[in-house]
C-alpha positions in Angstrom: 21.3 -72.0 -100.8 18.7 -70.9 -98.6 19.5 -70.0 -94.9 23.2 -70.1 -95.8 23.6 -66.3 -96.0 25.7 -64.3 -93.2 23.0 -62.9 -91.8 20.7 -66.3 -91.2 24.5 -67.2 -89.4 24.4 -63.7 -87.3 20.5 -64.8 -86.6 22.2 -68.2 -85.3 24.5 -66.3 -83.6 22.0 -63.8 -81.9 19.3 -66.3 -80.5 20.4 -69.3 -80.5 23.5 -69.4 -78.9 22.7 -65.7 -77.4 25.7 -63.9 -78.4 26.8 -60.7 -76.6 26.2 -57.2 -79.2 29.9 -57.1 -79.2 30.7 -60.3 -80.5 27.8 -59.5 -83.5 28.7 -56.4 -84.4 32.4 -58.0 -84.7 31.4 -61.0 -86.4 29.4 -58.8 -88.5 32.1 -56.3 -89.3 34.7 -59.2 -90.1 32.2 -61.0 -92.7 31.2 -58.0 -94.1 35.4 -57.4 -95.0 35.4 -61.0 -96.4 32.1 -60.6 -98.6 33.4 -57.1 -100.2 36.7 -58.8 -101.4 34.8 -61.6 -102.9 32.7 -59.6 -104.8 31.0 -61.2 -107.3 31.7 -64.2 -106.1 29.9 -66.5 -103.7 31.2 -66.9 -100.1 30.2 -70.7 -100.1 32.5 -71.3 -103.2 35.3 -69.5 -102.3 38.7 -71.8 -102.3 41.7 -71.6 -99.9 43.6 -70.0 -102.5 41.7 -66.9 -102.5 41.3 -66.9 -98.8 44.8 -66.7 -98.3 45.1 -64.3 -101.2 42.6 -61.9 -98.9 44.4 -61.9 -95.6 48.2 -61.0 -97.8 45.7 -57.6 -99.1 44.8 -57.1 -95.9 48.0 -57.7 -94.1 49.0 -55.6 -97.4 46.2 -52.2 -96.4 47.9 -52.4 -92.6 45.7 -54.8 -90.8 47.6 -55.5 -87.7 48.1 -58.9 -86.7 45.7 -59.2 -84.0 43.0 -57.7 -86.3 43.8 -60.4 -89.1 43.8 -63.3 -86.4 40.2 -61.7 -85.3 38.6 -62.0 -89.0 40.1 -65.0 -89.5 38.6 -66.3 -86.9 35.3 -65.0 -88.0 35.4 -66.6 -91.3 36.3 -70.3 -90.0 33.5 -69.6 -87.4 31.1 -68.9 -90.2 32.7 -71.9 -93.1 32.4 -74.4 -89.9 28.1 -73.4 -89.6 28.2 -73.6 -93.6 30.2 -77.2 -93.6 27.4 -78.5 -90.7 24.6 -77.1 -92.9 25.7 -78.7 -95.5 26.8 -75.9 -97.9 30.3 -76.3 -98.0 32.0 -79.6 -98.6 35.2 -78.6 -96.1 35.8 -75.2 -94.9 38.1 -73.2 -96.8 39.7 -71.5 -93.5 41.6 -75.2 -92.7 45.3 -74.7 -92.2 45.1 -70.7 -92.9 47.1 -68.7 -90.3 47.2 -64.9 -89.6 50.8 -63.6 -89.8 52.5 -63.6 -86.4 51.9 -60.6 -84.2 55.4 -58.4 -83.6 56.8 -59.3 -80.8 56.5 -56.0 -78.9 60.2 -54.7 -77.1 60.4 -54.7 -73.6 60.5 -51.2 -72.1 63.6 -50.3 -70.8 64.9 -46.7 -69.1 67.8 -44.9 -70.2 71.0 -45.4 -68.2 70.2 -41.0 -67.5 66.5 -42.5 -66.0 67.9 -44.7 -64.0 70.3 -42.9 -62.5 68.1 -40.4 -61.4 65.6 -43.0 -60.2 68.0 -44.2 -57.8 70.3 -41.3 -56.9 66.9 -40.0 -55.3 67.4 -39.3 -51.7 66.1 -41.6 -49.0 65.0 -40.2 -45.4 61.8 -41.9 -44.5 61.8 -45.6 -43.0 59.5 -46.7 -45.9 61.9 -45.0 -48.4 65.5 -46.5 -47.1 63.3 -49.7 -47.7 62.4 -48.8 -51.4 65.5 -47.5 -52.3 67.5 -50.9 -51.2 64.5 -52.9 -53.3 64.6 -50.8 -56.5 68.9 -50.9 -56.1 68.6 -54.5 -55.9 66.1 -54.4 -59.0 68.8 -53.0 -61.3 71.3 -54.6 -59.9 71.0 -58.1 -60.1 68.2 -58.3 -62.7 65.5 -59.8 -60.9 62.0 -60.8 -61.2 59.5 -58.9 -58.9 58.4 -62.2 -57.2 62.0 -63.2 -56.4 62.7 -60.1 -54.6 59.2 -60.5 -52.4 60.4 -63.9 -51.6 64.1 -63.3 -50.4 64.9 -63.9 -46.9 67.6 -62.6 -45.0 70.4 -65.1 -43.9 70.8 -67.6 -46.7 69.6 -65.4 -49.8 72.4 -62.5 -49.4 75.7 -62.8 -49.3 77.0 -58.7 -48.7 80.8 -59.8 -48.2 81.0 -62.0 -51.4 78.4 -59.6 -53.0 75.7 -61.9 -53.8 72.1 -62.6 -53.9 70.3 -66.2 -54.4 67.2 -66.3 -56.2 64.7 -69.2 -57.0 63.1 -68.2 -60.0 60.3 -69.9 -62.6 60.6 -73.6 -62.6 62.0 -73.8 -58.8 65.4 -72.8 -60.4 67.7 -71.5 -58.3 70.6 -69.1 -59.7 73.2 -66.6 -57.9 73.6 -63.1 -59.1 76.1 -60.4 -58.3 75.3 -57.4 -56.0 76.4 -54.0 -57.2 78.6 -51.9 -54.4 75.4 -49.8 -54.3 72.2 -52.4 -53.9 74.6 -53.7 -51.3 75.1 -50.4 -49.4 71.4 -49.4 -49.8 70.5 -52.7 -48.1 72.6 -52.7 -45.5 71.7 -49.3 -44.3 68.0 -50.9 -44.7 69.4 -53.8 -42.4 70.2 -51.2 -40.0 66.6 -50.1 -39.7 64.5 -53.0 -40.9 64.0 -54.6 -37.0 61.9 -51.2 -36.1 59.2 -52.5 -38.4 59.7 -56.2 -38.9 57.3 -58.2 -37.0 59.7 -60.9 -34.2 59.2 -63.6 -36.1 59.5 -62.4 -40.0 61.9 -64.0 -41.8 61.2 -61.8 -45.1 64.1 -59.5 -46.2 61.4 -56.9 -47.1 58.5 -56.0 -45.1 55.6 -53.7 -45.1 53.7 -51.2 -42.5 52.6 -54.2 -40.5 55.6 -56.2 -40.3 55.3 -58.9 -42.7 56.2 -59.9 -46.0 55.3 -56.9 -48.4 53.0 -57.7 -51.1 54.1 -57.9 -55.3 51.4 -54.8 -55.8 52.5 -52.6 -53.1 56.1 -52.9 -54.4 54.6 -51.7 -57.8 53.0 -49.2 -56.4 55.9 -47.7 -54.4 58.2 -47.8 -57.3 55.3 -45.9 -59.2 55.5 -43.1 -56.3 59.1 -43.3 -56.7 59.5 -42.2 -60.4 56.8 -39.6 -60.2 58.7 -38.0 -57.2 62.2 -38.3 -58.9 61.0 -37.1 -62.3 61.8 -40.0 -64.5 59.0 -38.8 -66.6 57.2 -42.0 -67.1 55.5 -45.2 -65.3 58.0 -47.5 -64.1 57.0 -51.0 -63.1 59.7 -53.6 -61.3 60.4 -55.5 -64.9 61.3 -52.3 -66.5 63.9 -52.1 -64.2 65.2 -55.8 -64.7 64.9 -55.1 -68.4 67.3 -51.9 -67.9 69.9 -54.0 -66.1 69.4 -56.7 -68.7 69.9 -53.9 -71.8 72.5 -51.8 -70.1 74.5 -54.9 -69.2 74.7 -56.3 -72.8 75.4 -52.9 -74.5 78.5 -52.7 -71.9 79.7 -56.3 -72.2 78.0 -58.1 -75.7 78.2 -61.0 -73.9 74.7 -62.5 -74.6 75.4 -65.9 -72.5 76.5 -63.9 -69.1 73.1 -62.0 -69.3 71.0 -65.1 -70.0 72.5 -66.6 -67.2 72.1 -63.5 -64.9 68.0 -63.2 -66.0 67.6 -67.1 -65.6 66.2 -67.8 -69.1 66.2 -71.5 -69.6 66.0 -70.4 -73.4 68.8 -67.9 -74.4 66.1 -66.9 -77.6 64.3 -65.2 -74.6 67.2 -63.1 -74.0 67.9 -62.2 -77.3 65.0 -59.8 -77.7 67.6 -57.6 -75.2 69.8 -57.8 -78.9 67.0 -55.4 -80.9 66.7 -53.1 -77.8 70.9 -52.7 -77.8 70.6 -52.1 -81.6 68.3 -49.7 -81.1 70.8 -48.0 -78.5 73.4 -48.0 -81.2 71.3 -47.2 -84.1 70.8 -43.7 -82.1 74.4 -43.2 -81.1 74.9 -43.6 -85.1 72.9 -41.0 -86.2 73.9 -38.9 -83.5 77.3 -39.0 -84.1 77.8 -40.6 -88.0 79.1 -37.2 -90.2 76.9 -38.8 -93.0 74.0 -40.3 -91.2 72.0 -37.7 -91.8 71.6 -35.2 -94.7 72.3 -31.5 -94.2 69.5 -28.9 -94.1 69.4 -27.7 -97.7 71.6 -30.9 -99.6 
């Protein structure tokens, strides 16, 4: 049928609704993938069968997920222009779904990187500061906006060796405190009315005396790695991802950690069960006498 082809679509695409170059030379690229696998055939009399049958070769050659959600996309973009046109009866894309994207593994340091992030020596005002945040990272697990947002007084308990949190939801969960979170904040106590403005209430506080900010805390714990050599960019959830994987590979005890994070779902938690396997899939052919094959068998 006349003015049914890809490119009277593209046309459409281009100066009617004024599509950006990007989005064209996509479109463009995706539809030209779908017209090569149908070959012979006509795009407008294609069926859902061999639709489907073209994202599995696709997904087959390597196409990564987002890629096949992408071209998808194009295609039921370009069936929907053919059904309104009156070329199609129903488009052929209905109910056809891109395999699910891997879900990527949180970043997590070894228990060698972490102890050299925080073994690093602490002189400077700004730095006894840092060190008691990024100790309390590790050690209780938590979320970069839950540490901006404790208080002193009612959030830390240093005798009982505990820290309240309100997390996602308004939830409110206690944590333990590790012996050394608790010293490095106590010697942070010590000093934290020379830069705390009267009237703060904020446990942590920047150069002017208030409440620090999420992205200065980033940025400090940035600093921090470079200077102690960890060897790679460390943001605040990597290190509440390490406490979350170094505490399960210790204990196994899935339930405690979910807890600990605050994960309403414990499936959330889970993902910490690939990163331990991968711990122990190391130690394995490390140390297994037959895990790997000798130079030469």
């Amino acid at each position: 049928m006349a003015g049914t082809s890809v490119d009277s679509f593209l046309d459409e695409l281009a100066h009617q609704r004024r599509a950006s170059p990007h989005t064209l030379a996509a479109y463009g690229h995706d539809l030209a993938r779908l017209t090569g696998l149908a070959g012979e055939c006509s795009l407008s009399g294609l069926a859902p069968h061999q639709l489907r049958r073209f994202v599995m070769q696709l997904h087959g050659q390597g196409l990564a997920a987002g890629s096949l959600a992408r071209t998808l996309s194009a295609w039921r973009a370009y069936y929907r222009w053919l059904v309104k046109r009156g070329a199609v009866a129903r488009n052929p894309c209905d109910g056809l779904r891109a395999p699910k994207r891997a879900k990527a593994l949180p970043k997590a340091l070894s228990i060698d990187q972490t102890q050299a992030l925080l073994d690093a020596p602490a002189e400077a005002l700004l730095e006894v500061r840092d060190k008691a945040m990024f100790e309390l990272f590790y050690s209780s697990g938590l979320r970069l906006a839950e540490l901006v947002g404790l208080d002193l007084g009612g959030n830390l308990d240093l005798a009982e060796g505990t820290v309240t949190v309100t997390g996602k939801r308004g939830k409110t969960r206690v944590v333990p405190l590790g012996a050394k979170a608790a010293a490095a904040i106590r010697t942070w106590l010590e000093r934290r009315s020379t830069l705390a403005a009267a009237d703060e209430a904020a446990l942590f506080v920047g150069r002017r005396g208030n409440r620090l900010n999420p992205r200065t805390v980033e940025r400090r714990l940035d600093a921090w790695a470079k200077k102690a050599g960890v060897g790679l960019h460390v943001h605040p959830h990597m290190l509440r991802h390490s406490f979350a994987s170094h505490l399960l590979q210790s204990s196994g005890d899935l339930r405690a950690v979910q807890e600990m994070l605050g994960h309403a779902n414990i499936g959330t938690t889970q993902i910490y069960t690939h990163l331990d396997f991968q711990h122990l899939t190391k130690v394995y052919d490390a140390a297994h006498p037959r895990a790997k094959m000798k130079a030469g068998k």
